[in-house]
LOTI-957833 format. One record per residue (C-alpha): residue number from 1; x, z negated, y negated; chain. Coordinates in nm, 3 decimals, padded with zeros to 5 digits. Each point is the difference from the previous one (the first is absolute). Layout:
residues N
n: NUM, u: X, w: Z, v: Y, chain: A
...
//
This chain:
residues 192
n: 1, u: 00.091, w: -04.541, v: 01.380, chain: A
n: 2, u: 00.365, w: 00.110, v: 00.060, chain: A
n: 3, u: 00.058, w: 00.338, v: 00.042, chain: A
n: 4, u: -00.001, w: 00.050, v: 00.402, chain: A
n: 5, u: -00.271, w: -00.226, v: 00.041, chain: A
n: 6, u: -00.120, w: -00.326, v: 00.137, chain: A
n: 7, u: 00.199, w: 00.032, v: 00.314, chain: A
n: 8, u: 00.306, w: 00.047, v: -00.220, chain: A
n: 9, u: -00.054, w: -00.333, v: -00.154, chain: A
n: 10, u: -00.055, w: -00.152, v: 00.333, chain: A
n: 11, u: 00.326, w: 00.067, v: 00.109, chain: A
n: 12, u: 00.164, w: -00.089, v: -00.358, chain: A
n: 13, u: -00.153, w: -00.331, v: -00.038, chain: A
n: 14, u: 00.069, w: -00.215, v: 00.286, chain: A
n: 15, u: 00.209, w: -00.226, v: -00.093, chain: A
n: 16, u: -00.232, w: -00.260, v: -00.195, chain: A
n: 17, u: -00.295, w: -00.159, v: 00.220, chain: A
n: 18, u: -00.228, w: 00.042, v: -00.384, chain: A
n: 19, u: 00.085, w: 00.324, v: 00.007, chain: A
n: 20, u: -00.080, w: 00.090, v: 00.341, chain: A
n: 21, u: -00.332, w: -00.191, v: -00.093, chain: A
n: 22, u: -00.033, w: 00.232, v: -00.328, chain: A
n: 23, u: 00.033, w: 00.312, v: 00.273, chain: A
n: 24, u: -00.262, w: -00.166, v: 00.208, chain: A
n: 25, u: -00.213, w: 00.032, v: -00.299, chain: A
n: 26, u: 00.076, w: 00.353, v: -00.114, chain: A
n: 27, u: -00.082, w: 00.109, v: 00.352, chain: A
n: 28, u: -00.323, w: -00.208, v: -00.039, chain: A
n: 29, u: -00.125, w: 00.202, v: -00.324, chain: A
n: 30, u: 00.119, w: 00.320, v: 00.130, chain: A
n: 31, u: -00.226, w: -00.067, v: 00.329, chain: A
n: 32, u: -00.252, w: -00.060, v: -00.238, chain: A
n: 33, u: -00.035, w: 00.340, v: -00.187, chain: A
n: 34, u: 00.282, w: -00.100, v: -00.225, chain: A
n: 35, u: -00.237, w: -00.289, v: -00.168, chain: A
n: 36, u: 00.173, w: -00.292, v: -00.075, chain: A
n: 37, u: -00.346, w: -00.159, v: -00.120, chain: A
n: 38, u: -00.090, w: 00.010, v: 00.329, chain: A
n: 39, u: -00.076, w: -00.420, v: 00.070, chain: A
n: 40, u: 00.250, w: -00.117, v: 00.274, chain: A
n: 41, u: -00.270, w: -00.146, v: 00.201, chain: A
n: 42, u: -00.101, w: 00.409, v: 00.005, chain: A
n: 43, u: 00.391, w: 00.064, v: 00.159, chain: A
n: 44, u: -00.046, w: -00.235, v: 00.227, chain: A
n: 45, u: -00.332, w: 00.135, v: 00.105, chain: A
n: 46, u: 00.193, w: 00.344, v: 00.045, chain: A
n: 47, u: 00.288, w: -00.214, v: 00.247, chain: A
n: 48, u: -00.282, w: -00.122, v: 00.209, chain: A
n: 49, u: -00.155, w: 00.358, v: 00.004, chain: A
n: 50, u: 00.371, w: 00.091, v: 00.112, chain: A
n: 51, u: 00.021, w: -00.278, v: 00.251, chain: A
n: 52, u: -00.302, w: 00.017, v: 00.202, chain: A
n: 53, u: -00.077, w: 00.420, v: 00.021, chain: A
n: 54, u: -00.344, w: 00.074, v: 00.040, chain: A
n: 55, u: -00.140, w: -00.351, v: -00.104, chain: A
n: 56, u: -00.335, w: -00.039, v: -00.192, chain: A
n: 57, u: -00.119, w: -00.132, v: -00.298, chain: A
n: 58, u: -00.116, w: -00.352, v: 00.167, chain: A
n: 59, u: 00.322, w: -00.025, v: 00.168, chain: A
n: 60, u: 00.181, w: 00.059, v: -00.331, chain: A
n: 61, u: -00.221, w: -00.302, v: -00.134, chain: A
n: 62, u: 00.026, w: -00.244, v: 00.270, chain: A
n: 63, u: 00.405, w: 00.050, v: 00.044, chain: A
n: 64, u: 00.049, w: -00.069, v: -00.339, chain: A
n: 65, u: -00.297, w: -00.204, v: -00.077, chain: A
n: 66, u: -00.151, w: 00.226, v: -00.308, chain: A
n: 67, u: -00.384, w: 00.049, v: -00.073, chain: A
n: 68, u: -00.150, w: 00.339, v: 00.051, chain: A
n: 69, u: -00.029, w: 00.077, v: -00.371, chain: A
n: 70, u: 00.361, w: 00.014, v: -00.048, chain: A
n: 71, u: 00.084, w: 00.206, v: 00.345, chain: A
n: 72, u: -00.304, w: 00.207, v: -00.085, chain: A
n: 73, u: 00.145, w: 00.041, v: -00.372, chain: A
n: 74, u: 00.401, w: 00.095, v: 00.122, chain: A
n: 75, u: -00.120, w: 00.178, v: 00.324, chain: A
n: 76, u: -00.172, w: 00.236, v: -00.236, chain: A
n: 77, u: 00.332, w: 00.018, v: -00.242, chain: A
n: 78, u: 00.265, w: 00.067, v: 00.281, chain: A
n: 79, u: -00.263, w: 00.263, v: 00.096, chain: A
n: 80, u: -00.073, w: 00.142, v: -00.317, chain: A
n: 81, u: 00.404, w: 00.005, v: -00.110, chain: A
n: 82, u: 00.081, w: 00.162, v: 00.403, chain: A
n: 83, u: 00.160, w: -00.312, v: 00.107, chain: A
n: 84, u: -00.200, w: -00.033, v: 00.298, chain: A
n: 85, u: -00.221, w: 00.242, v: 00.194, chain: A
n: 86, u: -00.344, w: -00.166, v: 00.166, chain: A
n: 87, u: -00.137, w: 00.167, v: 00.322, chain: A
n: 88, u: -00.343, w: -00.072, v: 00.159, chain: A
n: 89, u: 00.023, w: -00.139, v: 00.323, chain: A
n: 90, u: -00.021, w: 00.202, v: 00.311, chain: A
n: 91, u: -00.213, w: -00.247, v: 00.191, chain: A
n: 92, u: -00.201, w: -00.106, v: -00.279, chain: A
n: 93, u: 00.005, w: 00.174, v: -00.318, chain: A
n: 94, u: -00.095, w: -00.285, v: -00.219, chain: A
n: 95, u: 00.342, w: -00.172, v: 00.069, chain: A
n: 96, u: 00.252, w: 00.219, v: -00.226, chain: A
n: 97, u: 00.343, w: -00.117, v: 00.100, chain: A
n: 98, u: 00.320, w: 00.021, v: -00.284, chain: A
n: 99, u: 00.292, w: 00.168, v: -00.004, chain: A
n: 100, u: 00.286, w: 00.012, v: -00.207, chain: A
n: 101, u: 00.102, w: 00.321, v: -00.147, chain: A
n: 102, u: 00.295, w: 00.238, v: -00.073, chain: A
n: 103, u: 00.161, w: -00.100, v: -00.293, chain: A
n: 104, u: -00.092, w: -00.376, v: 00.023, chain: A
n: 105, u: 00.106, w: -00.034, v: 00.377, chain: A
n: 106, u: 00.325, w: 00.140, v: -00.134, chain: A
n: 107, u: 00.073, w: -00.207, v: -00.251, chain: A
n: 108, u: -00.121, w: -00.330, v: 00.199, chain: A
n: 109, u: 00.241, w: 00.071, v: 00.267, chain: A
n: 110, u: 00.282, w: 00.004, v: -00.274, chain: A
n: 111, u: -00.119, w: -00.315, v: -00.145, chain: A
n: 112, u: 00.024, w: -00.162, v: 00.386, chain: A
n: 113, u: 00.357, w: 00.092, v: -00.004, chain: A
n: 114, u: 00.070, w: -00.324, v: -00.246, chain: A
n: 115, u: -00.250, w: -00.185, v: 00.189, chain: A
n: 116, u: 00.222, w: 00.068, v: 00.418, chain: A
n: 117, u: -00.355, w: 00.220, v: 00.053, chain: A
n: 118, u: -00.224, w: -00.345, v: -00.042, chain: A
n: 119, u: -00.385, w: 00.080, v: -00.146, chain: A
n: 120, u: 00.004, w: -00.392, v: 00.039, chain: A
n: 121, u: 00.324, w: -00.012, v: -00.223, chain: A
n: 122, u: -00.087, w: 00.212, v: -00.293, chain: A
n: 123, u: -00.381, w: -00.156, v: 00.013, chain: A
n: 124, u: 00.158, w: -00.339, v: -00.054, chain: A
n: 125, u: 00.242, w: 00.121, v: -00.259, chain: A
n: 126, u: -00.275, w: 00.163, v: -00.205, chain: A
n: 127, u: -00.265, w: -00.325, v: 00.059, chain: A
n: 128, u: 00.312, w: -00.210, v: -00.126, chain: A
n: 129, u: -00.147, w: 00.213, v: -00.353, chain: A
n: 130, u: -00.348, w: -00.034, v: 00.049, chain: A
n: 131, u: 00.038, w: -00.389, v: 00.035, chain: A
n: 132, u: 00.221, w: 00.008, v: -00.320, chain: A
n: 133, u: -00.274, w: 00.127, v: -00.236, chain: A
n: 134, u: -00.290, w: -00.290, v: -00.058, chain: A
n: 135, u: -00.228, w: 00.171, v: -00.204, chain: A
n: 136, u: -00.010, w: 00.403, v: 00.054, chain: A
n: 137, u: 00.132, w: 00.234, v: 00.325, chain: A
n: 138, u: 00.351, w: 00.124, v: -00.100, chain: A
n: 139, u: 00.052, w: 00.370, v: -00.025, chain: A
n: 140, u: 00.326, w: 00.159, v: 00.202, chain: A
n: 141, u: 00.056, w: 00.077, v: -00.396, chain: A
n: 142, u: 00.054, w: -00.397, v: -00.069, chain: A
n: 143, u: 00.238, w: -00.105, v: 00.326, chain: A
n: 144, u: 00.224, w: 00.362, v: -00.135, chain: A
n: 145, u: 00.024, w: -00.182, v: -00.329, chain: A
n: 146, u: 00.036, w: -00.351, v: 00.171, chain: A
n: 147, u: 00.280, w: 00.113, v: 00.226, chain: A
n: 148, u: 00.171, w: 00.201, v: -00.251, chain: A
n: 149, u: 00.027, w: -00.277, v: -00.211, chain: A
n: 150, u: 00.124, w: -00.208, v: 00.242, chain: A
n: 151, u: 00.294, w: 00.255, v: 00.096, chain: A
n: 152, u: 00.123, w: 00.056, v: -00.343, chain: A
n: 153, u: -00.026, w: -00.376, v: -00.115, chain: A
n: 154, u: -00.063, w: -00.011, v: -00.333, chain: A
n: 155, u: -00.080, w: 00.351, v: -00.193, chain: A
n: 156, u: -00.177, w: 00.119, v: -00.304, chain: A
n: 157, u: -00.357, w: 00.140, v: 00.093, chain: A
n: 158, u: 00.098, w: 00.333, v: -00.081, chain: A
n: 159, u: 00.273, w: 00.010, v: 00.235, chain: A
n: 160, u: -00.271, w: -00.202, v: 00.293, chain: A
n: 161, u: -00.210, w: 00.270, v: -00.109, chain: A
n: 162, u: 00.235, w: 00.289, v: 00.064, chain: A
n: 163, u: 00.156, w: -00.144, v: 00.319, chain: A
n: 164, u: -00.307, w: -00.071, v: 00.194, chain: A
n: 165, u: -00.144, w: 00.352, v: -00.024, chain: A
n: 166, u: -00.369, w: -00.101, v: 00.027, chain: A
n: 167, u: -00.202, w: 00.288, v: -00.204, chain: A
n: 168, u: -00.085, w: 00.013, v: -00.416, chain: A
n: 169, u: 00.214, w: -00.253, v: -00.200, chain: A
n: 170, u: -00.355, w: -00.100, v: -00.161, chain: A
n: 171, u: -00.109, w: -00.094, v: 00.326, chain: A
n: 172, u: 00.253, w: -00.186, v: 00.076, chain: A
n: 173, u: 00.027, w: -00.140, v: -00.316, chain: A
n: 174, u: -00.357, w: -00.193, v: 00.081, chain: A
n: 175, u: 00.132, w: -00.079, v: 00.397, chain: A
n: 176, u: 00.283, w: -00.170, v: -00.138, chain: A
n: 177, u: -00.153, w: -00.188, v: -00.307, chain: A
n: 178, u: -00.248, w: -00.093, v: 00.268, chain: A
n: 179, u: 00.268, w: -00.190, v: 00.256, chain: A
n: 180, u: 00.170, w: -00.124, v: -00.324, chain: A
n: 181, u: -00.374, w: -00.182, v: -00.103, chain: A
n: 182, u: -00.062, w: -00.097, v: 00.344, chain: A
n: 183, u: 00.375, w: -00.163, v: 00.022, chain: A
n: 184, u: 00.114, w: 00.196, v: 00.286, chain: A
n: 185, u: 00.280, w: 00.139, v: -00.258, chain: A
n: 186, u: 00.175, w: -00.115, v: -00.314, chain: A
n: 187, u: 00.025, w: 00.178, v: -00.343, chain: A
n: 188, u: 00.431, w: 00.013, v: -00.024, chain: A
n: 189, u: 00.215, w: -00.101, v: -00.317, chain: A
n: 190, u: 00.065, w: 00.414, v: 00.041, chain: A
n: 191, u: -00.379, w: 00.101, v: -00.031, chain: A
n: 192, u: 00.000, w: -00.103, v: -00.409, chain: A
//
């Protein structure tokens, strides 16, 4: 992260559309507790959160058509990681409506700024991922290392590993071996 922060890069970066869209991203990670495993279908759970205050768990599912295992399963993340706060109902108690929270409301209003303040803009941007990946949800983790790639052309792995800032180099390591086996990037004449 660069020395004065994410809002520093914000304002350094804006020149290049990819890495405006690499911004979007860090934003995205740092809403969610700074874990760039985090799936992207779990951001754009978060953006709806952020979209529609005080909203419900069955509202969540039918906007954006998910089963109640998987709301159930993030709901209980965001919660757990103080993304969201959930507060019983005044009228009826069982109903506990969703809010987002403090450092995650922040950091979704920063990743709007790319977006002209759209919800629907940055959820198409990150289902544009979600469709790309046939066979396993992509983490915010893989579209870092998928962008990054993309704005430095082509680079060693080391130096894709370095640039796109994404946690241990082990970890990485695996994220980018697996979009290299699942053809979404290719092994360079630089990577030996």
């Amino acid at each position: 992260m660069p020395p004065h922060g994410l809002k520093s890069a914000h304002s350094q970066a804006s020149a290049s559309h990819i890495q405006q869209s690499t911004l979007v991203i860090d934003h995205l990670i740092a809403a969610l507790a700074g874990d760039p495993s985090c799936t992207v279908l779990r951001a754009m759970m978060l953006v709806d959160i952020h979209a529609h205050p005080n909203t419900t768990q069955a509202e969540i599912m039918a906007r954006l058509n998910l089963d109640k295992f998987s709301v159930n399963r993030n709901i209980l993340w965001l919660a757990d990681h103080g993304c969201i706060d959930r507060v019983a109902g005044e009228e009826d108690g069982r109903v506990i409506h969703i809010h987002i929270a403090g450092y995650a409301k922040k950091n979704i209003d920063l990743s709007l700024t790319y977006c002209d303040g759209s919800h629907k803009r940055l959820q198409d941007f990150l289902d544009t991922f979600i469709k790309g990946f046939q066979e396993r949800r992509p983490t915010l983790r893989d579209v870092k290392l998928l962008l990054t790639a993309v704005d430095l052309g082509e680079a060693s792995r080391s130096v894709l590993l370095n640039r796109s800032n994404i946690g241990p180099s082990t970890t990485g390591a695996r994220a980018l071996d697996e979009l290299m086996n699942e053809g979404l990037l290719q092994r360079t004449s630089t990577d030996g």
